[in-house]
C-alpha positions in Angstrom: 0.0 0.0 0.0 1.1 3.3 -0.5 1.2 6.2 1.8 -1.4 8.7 1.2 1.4 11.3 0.8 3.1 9.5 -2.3 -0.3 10.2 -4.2 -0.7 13.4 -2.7 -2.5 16.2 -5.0 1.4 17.9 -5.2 2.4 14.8 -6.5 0.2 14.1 -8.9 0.3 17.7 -10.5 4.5 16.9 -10.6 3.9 13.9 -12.5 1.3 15.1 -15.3 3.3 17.8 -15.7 6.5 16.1 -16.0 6.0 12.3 -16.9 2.7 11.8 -18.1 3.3 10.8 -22.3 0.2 12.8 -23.3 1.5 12.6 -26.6 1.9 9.0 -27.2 -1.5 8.5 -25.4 -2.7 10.8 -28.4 -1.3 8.9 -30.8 -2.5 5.4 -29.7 -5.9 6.7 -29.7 -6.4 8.9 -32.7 -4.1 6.4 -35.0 -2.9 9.2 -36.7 -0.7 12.6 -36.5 -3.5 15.0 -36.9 -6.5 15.0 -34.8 -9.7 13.5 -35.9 -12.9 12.0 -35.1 -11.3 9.2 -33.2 -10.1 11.2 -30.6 -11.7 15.1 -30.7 -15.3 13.0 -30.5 -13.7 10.7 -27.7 -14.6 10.7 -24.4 -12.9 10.9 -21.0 -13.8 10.6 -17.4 -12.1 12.3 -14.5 -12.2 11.1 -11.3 -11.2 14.0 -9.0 -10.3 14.4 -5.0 -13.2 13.6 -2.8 -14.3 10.9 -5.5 -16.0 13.9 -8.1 -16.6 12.3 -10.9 -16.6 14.4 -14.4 -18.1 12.1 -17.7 -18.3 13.7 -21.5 -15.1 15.7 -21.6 -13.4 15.6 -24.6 -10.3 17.7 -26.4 -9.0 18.2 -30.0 -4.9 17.3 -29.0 -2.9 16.3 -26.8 -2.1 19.3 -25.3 -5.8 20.2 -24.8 -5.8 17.4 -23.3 -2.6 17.8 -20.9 -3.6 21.5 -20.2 -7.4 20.0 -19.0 -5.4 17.1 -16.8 -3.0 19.4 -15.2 -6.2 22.1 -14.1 -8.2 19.0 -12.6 -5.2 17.1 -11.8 -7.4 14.2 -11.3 -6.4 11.1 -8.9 -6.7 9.1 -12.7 -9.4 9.5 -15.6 -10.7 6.7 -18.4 -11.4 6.5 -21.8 -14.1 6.2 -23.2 -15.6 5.3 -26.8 -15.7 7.4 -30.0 -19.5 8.9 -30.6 -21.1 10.3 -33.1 -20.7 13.8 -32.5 -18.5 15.6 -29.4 -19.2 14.3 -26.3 -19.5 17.7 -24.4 -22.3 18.7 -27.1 -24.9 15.3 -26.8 -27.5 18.0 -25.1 -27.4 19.8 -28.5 -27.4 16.5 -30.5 -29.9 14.8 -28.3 -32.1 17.8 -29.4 -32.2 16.8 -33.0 -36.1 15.3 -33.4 -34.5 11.6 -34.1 -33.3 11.6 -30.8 -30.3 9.4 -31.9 -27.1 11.0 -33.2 -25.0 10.9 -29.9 -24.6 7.2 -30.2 -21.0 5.3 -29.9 -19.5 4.2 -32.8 -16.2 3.2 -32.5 -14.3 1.7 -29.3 -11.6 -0.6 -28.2 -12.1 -4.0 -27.6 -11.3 -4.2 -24.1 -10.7 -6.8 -21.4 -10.4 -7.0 -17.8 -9.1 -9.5 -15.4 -9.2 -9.2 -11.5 -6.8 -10.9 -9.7 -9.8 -11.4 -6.7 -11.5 -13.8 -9.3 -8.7 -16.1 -8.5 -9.6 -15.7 -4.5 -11.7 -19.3 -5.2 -8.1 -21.1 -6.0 -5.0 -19.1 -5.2 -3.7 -19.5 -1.4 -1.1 -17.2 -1.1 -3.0 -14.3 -1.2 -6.7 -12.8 -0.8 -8.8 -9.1 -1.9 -6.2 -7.0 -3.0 -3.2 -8.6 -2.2 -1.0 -9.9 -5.5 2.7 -11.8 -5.6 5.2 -13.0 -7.9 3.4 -16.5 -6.9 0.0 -15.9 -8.2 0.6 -13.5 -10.6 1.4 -17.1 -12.7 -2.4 -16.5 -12.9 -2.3 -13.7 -14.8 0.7 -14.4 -17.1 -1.3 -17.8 -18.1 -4.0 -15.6 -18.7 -2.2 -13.1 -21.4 -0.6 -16.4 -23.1 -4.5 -18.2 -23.4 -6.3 -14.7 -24.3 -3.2 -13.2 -26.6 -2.9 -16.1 -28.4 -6.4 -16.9 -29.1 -7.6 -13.4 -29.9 -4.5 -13.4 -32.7 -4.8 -17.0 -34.3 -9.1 -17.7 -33.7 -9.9 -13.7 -34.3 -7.0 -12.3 -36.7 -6.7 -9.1 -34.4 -2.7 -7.9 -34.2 -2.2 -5.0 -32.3 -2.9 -5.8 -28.5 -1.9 -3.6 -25.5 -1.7 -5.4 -22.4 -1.2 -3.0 -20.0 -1.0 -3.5 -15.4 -3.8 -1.9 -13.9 -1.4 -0.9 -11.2 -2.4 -2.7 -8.3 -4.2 -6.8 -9.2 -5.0 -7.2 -12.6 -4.4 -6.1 -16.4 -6.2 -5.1 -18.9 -6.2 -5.6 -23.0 -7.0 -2.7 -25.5 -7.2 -4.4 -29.0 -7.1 -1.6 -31.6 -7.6 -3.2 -35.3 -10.1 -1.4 -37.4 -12.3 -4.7 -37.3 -12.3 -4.3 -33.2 -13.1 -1.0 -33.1 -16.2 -0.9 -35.1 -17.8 -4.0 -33.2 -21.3 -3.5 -32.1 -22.2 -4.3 -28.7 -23.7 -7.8 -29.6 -21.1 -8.7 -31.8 -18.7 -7.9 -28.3 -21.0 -10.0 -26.4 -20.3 -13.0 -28.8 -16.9 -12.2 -28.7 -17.0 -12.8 -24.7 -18.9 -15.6 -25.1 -16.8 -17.3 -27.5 -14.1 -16.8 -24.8 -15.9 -17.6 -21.8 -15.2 -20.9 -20.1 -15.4 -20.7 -16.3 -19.3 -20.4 -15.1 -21.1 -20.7 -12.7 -20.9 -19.3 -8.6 -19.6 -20.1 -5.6 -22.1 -22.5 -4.9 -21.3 -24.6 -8.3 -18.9 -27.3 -8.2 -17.8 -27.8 -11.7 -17.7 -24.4 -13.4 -16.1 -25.9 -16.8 -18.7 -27.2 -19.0 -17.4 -27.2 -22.6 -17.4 -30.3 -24.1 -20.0 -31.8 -27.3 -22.6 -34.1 -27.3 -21.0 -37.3 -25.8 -22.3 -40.4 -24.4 -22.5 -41.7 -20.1 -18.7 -43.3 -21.0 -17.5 -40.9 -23.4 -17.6 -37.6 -23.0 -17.5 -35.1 -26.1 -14.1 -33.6 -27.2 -12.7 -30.7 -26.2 -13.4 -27.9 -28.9 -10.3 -27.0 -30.9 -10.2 -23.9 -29.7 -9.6 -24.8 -26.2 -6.3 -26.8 -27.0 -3.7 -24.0 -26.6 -5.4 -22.9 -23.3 -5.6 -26.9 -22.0 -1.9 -27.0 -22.9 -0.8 -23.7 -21.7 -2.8 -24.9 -18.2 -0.8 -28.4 -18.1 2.1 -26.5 -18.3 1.9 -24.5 -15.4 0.3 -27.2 -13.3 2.7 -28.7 -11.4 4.7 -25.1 -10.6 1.0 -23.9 -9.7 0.4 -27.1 -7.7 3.8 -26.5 -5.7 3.3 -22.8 -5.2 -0.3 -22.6 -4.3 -0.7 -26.0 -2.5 -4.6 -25.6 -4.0 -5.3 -29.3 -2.4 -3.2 -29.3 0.8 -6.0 -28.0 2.9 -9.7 -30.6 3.6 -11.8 -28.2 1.9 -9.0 -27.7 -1.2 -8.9 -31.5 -1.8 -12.6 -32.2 -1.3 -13.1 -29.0 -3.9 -11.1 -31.5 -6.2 -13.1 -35.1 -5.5 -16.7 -33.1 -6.2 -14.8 -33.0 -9.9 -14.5 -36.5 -10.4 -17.2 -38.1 -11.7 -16.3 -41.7 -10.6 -17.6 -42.2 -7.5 -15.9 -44.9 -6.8 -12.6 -42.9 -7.2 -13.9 -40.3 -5.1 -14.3 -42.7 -2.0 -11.1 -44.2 -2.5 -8.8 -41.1 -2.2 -11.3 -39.7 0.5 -10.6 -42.2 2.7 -6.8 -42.1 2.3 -6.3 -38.1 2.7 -8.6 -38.4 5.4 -6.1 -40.7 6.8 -2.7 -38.6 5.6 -3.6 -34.9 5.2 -0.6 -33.8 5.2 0.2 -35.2 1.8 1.6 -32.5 -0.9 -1.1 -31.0 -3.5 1.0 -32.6 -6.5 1.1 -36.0 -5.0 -2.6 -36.1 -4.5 -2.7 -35.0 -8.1 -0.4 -38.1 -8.9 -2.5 -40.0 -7.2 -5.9 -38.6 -8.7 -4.0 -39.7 -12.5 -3.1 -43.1 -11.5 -6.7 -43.9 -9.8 -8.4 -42.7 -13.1 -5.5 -44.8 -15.5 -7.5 -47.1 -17.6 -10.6 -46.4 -16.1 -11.9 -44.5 -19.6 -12.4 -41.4 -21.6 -14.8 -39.9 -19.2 -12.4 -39.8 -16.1 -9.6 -38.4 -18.2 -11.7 -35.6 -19.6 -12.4 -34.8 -16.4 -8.7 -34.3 -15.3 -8.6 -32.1 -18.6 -11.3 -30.3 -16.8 -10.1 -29.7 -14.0 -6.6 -27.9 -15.1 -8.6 -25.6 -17.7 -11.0 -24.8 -14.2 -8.0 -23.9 -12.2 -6.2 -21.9 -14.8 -8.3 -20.7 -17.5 -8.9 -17.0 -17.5 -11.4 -15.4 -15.6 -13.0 -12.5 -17.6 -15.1 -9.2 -16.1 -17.3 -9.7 -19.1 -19.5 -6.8 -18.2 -16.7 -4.5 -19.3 -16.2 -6.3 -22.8 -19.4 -6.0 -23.9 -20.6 -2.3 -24.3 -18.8 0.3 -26.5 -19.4 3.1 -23.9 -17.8 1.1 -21.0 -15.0 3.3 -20.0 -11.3 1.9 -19.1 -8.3 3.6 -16.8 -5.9 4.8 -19.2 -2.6 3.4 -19.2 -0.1 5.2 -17.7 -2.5 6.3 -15.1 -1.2 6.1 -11.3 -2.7 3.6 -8.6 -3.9 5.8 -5.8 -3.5 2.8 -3.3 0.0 1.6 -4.8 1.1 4.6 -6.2 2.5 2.3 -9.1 1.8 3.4 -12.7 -0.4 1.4 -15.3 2.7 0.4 -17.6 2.4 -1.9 -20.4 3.8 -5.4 -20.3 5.5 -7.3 -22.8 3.0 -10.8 -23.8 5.8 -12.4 -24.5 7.5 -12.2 -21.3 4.5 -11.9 -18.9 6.0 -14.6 -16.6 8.9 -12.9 -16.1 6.6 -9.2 -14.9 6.7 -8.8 -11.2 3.8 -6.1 -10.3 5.6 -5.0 -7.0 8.9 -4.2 -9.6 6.8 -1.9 -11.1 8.3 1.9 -11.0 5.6 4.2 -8.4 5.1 8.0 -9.3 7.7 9.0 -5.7 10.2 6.7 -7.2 10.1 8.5 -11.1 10.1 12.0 -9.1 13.0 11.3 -7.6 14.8 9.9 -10.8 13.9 12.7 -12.2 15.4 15.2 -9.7 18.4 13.1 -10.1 18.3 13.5 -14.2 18.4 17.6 -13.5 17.5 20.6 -15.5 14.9 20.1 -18.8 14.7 16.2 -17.6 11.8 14.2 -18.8 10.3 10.7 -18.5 12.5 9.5 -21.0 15.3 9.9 -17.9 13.7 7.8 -15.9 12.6 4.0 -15.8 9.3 5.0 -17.2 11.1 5.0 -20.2 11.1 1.7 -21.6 7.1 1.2 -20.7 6.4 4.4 -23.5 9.0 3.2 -25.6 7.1 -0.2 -25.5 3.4 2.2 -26.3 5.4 3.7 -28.9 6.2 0.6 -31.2 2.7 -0.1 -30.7 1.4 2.5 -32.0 4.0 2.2 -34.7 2.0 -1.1 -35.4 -1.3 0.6 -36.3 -0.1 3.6 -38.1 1.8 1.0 -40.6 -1.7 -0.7 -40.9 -4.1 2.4 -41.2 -1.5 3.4 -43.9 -1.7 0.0 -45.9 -5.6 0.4 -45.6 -5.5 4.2 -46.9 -3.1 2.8 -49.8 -5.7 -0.2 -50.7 -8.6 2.1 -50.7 -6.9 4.5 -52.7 -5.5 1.7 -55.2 -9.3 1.0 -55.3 -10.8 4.1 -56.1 -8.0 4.3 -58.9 -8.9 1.1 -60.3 -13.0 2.2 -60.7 -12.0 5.7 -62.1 -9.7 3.8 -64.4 -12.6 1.8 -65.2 -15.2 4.1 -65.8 -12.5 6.3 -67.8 -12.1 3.2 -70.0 -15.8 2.4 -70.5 -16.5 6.2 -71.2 -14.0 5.8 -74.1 -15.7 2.3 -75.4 -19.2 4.1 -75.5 -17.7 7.0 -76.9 -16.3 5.4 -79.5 -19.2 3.0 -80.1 -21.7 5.5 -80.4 -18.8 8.0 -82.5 -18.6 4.4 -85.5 -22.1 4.2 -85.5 -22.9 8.2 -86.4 -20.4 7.8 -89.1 -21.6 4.7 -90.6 -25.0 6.6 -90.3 -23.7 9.7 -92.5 -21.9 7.2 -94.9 -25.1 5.3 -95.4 
């Protein structure tokens, strides 16, 4: 926890003055140089001291931005979608008889996952409280979600950014992302969902096709990666977490078994030695269900993806005008800031490594004179925002060259034709007159 004073008012002026990369922020949003539409009819929502809450601003640059931030000097503020028209004029727009041109149009696709949905099968820590340990959750997370969202969806440009005290969050920026409508994100979510069900339900994975009493159905496709990605976590989980050392941990595990018969068996025996480790009463879970059939084995498939498939906040995937801490924002109980992280080395982020708004202060007092985030260890975070926004202006320019190759190729065509007919019409005249 951080104290109150390393998120003081003073502080936070220091660092959106100072640190804050309003212009790469800009950048990322708008996907292009000069303003437009994508971020002057943007929204943003401040949350001031005292918990004010200000919805519907909006700005036409950065430094409309920055020079707004600075005034307020919020404790952090969210984006919001794209709408129709500028979010500080809907009264005006709402006016208009049809009563719908302040709509959202165009919006991240954004994820969420809480490090307390884990509370049901992490040990070493509870509410708010996140290690190196079970942050394993998180990093298996990004591999399932990064990898199915680029090889079963076809989306590329994926900001996974710490949301600076349990969790992380995803911004997906291709064009095809941005212009979903809220039921196509619900199908998204859906598509992605896997654990279900509350407290009170047992066996929260049910995923499988039609199958028979004795043989399940198979595991969709789609699930592979994650199933593989689980079993190879599961022993480090299973020694760091000890998820079945404790009566209630390894009775959570028998109400997943379907064979009764199994069930008894081990009950009996870890009723007799409960001390025994978490991955030996795995080991002895697998040899129980050897050669007892395809519906046993499923289950231990089952069981893994339940344990360490992600958990998603779907409510915040599935509307356009659900509105997201911006990265780079600071944690008022950690003080840490929202940095991006690296998918391909998620495993090796540790949250409580991550640089607080006191600590960049003071680097940049160190730095001197005209210093600027870039002399501090903030630096390699924007530089990280930077190539990815490099990413999607490279790809809004390859679709502004196609369309434009486009609109070549029907001019050229209707040139052409014009000729033809021209031409046509021109032989026919003269063979008129010679006639």
């Amino acid at each position: 926890m951080a104290d109150s004073a390393e998120t003081s008012p003073e502080v936070m002026l220091q660092f959106y003055r100072m640190l804050y990369p309003f212009k790469s922020i800009f950048t990322w949003l708008n996907q292009e140089h000069a303003p437009k539409d994508l971020f002057t009819n943007r929204e943003f929502a401040f949350t001031l001291q005292g918990d004010v809450y200000l919805r519907y601003n909006c700005f036409s640059n950065a430094e409309e931005l920055k020079k707004q931030v600075c005034a307020l000097n919020p404790t952090r503020f969210e984006i919001g979608p794209m709408y129709s028209s500028r979010p500080n004029e809907r009264k005006l727009a709402r006016s208009v008889k049809s009563g719908k041109l302040f709509t959202p149009l165009k919006r991240e696709l954004v994820f969420d996952i809480d490090m307390t949905d884990y509370d049901g099968v992490r040990t070493c820590c509870t509410s708010a409280g996140i290690c190196k340990r079970c942050w394993a959750f998180i990093a298996n997370a990004v591999r399932v979600l990064d990898s199915a969202l680029r090889t079963q969806f076809g989306y590329h440009h994926l900001l996974w950014v710490y949301s600076g005290r349990r969790g992380i969050h995803l911004w997906i920026s291709d064009d095809e992302a941005m212009g979903l409508t809220d039921e196509l994100r619900r199908a998204v979510v859906g598509a992605l969902t896997v654990i279900e069900g509350g407290k009170e339900m047992a066996k929260k994975v049910n995923v499988r096709g039609i199958g028979t009493k004795s043989h399940p159905g198979d595991l969709p496709p789609s699930l592979w990666h994650a199933r593989d990605e689980g079993s190879r976590m599961w022993y480090p989980l299973l020694d760091n977490q000890e998820c079945f050392l404790s009566e209630d941990g390894w009775r959570t595990l028998l109400k997943l078994v379907p064979d009764k018969k199994i069930v008894e068996t081990l009950e009996e025996r870890w009723e007799k030695q409960p001390g025994i480790e978490s991955s030996k009463k795995w080991d002895e879970l697998k040899a129980e269900v050897k050669g007892t059939g395809a519906r046993n084995l499923a289950a231990l498939e089952d069981i893994i993806l339940q344990y360490t498939y992600p958990r998603l906040d779907a409510e915040v995937s599935k509307h356009r005008n659900h509105l997201l801490k911006a990265p780079f924002c600071v944690h008022p109980k950690t003080g840490r800031v929202c940095v991006p992280v690296d998918p391909n080395r998620v495993e090796n982020f540790d949250p409580n490594a991550v640089p607080t708004v006191m600590q960049l202060l003071q680097e940049l007092d160190k730095a001197g004179e005209g210093a600027n985030w870039e002399h501090t260890s903030l630096k390699p975070y924007v530089d990280m925002l930077d190539r990815h926004v490099m990413g999607i202006l490279d790809d809004v320019r390859r679709r502004e060259r196609a369309r434009a190759v486009l609109q070549h190729g029907v001019w050229v065509l209707v040139y052409f034709r014009t000729i033809q007919v021209y031409w046509h019409f021109r032989s026919r005249s003269q063979l008129v007159m010679d006639v």
